[in-house]
N, C-alpha and C positions, 0 to 999 in steps of 0.2 A: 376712537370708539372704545367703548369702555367694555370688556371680557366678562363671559358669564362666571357666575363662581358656583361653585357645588352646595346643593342646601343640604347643611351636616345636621339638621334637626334643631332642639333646643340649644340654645345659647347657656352656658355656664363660663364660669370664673375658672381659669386653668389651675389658680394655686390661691391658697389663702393661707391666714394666718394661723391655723390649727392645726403646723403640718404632724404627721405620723411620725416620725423620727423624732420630735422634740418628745410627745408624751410617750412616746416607750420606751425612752432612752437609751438604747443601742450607739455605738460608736458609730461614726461617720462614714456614711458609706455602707455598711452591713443592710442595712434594713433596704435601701434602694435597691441593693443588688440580686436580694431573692424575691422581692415583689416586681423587678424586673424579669425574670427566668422563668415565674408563675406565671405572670401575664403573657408572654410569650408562647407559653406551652400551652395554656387552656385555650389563648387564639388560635394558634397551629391546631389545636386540637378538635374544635368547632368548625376548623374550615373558614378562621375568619379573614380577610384580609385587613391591615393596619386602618385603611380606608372606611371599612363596612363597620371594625368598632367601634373608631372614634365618630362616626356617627350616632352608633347607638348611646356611647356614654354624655355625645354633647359636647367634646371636645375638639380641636383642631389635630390634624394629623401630625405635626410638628409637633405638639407635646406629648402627645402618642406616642412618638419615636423617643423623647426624652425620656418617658418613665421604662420605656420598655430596653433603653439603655443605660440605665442606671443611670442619667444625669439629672433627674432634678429628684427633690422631696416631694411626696402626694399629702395632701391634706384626708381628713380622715373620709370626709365629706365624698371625695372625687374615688378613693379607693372604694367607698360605699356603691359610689354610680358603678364604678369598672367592674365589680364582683358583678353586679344585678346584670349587667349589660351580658356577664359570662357567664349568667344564671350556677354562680358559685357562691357557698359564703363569706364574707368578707375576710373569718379564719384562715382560709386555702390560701390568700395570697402572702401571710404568714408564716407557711407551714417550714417548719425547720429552721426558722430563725431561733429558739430558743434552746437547743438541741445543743447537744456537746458531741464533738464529730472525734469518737474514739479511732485509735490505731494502737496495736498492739505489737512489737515487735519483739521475734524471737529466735538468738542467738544459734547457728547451726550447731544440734547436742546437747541444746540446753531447754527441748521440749519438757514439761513435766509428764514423767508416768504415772500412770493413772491406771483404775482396775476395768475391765467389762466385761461381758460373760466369754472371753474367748482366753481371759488371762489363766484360769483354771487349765488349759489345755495347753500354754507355754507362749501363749500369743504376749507380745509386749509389745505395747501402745503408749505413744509420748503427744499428749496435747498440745499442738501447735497454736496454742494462742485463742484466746475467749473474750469478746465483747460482751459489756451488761444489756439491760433490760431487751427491745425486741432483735435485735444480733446475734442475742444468744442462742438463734433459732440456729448459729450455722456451727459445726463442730467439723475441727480439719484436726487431721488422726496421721502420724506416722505409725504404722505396724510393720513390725519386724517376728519373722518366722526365723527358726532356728533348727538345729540336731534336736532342739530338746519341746521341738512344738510338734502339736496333733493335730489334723483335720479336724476340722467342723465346720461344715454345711446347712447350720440352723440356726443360723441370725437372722432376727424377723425384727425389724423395729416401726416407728411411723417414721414418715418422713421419705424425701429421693436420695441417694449415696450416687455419690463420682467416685470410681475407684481408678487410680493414678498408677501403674509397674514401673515403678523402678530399680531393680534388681533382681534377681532371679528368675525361675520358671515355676509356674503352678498351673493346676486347673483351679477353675473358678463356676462352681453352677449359682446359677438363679432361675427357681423353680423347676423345670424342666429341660434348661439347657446346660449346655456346659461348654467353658471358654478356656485353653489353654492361655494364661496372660504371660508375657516374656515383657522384658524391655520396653518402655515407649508407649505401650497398648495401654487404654484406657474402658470404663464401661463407666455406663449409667442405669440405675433400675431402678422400681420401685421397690423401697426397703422392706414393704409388708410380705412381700414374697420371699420362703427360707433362702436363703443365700450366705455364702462363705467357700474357702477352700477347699476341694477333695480329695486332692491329692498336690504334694509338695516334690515339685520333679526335679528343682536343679536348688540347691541351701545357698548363701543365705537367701531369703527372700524379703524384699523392703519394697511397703507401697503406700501410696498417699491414699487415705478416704478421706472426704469432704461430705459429710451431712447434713441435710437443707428441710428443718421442721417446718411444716406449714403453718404451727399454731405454738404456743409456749407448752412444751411436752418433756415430761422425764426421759431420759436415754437409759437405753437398755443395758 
């Protein structure tokens, strides 16, 4: 007796001669591997099951499972159907293939210093490291308080700050509160709020900030 089979909709060609990886030319394997991760994600993300897509694209579930594990080349054609199917642009399943995946590493002591409005006051800041274009939104700060630094409580900038204690004791206000920070302890705020040191309770004092711009913005 012959078993029913599931009707996956129109019939199309799994692969053809036009694939995507010849006309973009990327190395072997790259290109499969992040239109695999995209397809993955925008189905996870719609709530699809393998099953319910390759119905909508018109392909069998078996090659479903191959693009969606980097094993085979898609033709431009069938990546065309998969976008529509994910009501994405064809671009999305692209995205970051083109991209230069920076890292920056920086030698303990061998931060560069750098000026910001709290150097005036004896604060000394060494930039832990800078990615270009949109990366550049994050800035991670070693500050060191000393005998020869001042309070100040009115650093306002855009952007969230993580503030890191590693050494010393301080108070620490933001807006209206105030946080003795020791060893270990950590805060998070919104940067538009004045915020900084007010008092410096036990020398030296050495803390990590990390700042996370929403938009490409000058630092203060």
């Amino acid at each position: 007796m012959s078993s029913a089979t599931e009707n996956s909709g129109p019939s199309f060609p799994d692969s053809e001669p036009d694939d995507a990886l010849a006309l973009l030319g990327h190395a072997p394997g790259e290109l499969e591997a992040v239109i695999a991760a995209h397809t993955r994600e925008y189905r996870i993300a719609k709530g699809l099951t393998m099953t319910s897509l390759a119905r909508r694209v018109g392909m069998s579930k078996a090659m479903l499972s191959k693009i969606e594990n980097a094993q085979t080349s898609c033709s431009l054609s069938v990546l065309s159907r998969l976008a529509a199917a994910l009501e994405i642009p064809v671009t999305a399943l692209f995205r970051g293939i083109d991209s230069d995946r920076e890292a920056v590493y920086t030698p303990a002591g061998h931060g560069a210093e750098i000026s910001r409005r709290g150097s005036n006051v004896g604060h000394v800041y060494r930039m832990l490291g800078a990615l270009r274009g949109q990366h550049k939104r994050l800035e991670p700060l070693l500050c060191t308080l000393t005998e020869a630094s001042e309070v100040f409580p009115l650093f306002q900038h855009p952007g969230t700050e993580f503030l890191f204690m590693l050494d010393g004791v301080m108070r620490y206000v933001h807006g209206e509160a105030q946080y003795e920070m020791h060893a270990g302890d950590s805060l998070i705020f919104d940067g538009e709020g004045p915020h900084g040191p007010s008092e410096l309770v036990q020398l030296p004092i050495t803390f990590l900030t990390v700042t996370g711009y929403g938009h490409m913005q000058d630092t203060l």
